[in-house]
N, C-alpha and C positions, 0 to 999 in steps of 0.2 A: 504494500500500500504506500502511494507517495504522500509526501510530508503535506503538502496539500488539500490533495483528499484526507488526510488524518483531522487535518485543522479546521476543514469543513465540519466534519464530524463533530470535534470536540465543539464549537462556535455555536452549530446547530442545537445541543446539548442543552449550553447555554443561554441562550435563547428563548429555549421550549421551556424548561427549570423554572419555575416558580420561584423566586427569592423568597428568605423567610418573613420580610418585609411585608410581600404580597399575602403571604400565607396566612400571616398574622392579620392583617390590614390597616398596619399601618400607617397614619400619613406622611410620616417620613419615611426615607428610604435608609435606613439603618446600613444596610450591607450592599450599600452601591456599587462600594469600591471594591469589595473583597467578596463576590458573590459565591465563590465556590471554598473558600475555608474559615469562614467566621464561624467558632464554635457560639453555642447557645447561649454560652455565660456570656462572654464578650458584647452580645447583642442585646443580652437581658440590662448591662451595664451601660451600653449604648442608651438604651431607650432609657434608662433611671437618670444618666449623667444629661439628655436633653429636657425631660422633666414636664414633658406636654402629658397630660391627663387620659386623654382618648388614647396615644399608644399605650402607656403603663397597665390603663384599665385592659387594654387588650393583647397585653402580653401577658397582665396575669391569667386571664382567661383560657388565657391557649396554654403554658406551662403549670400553672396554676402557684398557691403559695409556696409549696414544698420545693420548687423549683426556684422562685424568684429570692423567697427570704434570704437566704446563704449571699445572693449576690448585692441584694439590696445592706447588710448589715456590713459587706464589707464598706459600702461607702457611704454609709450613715453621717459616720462626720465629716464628710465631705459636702453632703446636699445641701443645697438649701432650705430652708425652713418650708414653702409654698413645696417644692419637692416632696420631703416630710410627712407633711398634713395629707399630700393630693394620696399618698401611698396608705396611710391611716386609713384616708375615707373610700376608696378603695376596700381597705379589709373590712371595714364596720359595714360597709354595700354589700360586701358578697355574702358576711354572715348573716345578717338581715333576711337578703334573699334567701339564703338557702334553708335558714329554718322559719322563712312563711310555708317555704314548698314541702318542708317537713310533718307542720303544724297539722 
């Protein structure tokens, strides 16, 4: 196979491939740059370190808390305060929801 055709290939891959951005729905695009090796924590940290509400709420959603807490507490004392709060309310939403649907 020529190096060409290989690169077609891989390009086309590319292309087709959902980012995890898209997958999540994000409205930023977290792993623009790095579509094919941003591990999950790095994007979980992405999305804590820009601090917009809609993606957070829906990265927790798609990983859920046991995935996001670990990376949220390493940069606790890094975020900002509205950060903080938006991740709280966030948890206190999802417990809410999930034991009305309990109830």
């Amino acid at each position: 196979m020529s190096f060409t055709k290989l690169s077609k290939n891989v390009l086309g891959f590319i292309i087709n491939e959902l980012t995890l951005s898209q997958k999540i729905g994000t409205q930023f695009p977290y792993d623009w740059s790095n579509l094919l090796a941003m591990s999950e924590d790095f994007f979980v940290r992405n999305v804590f370190e820009k601090g917009l509400f809609r993606d957070m709420l829906q990265t927790v959603r798609y990983f859920g808390f046991e995935r996001t807490d670990p990376v949220f507490q390493t940069l606790e004392d890094s975020l900002p305060k509205p950060t903080l709060r938006a991740y709280e309310n966030i948890r206190i939403g999802m417990l809410n929801a999930k034991n009305r649907r309990t109830a």
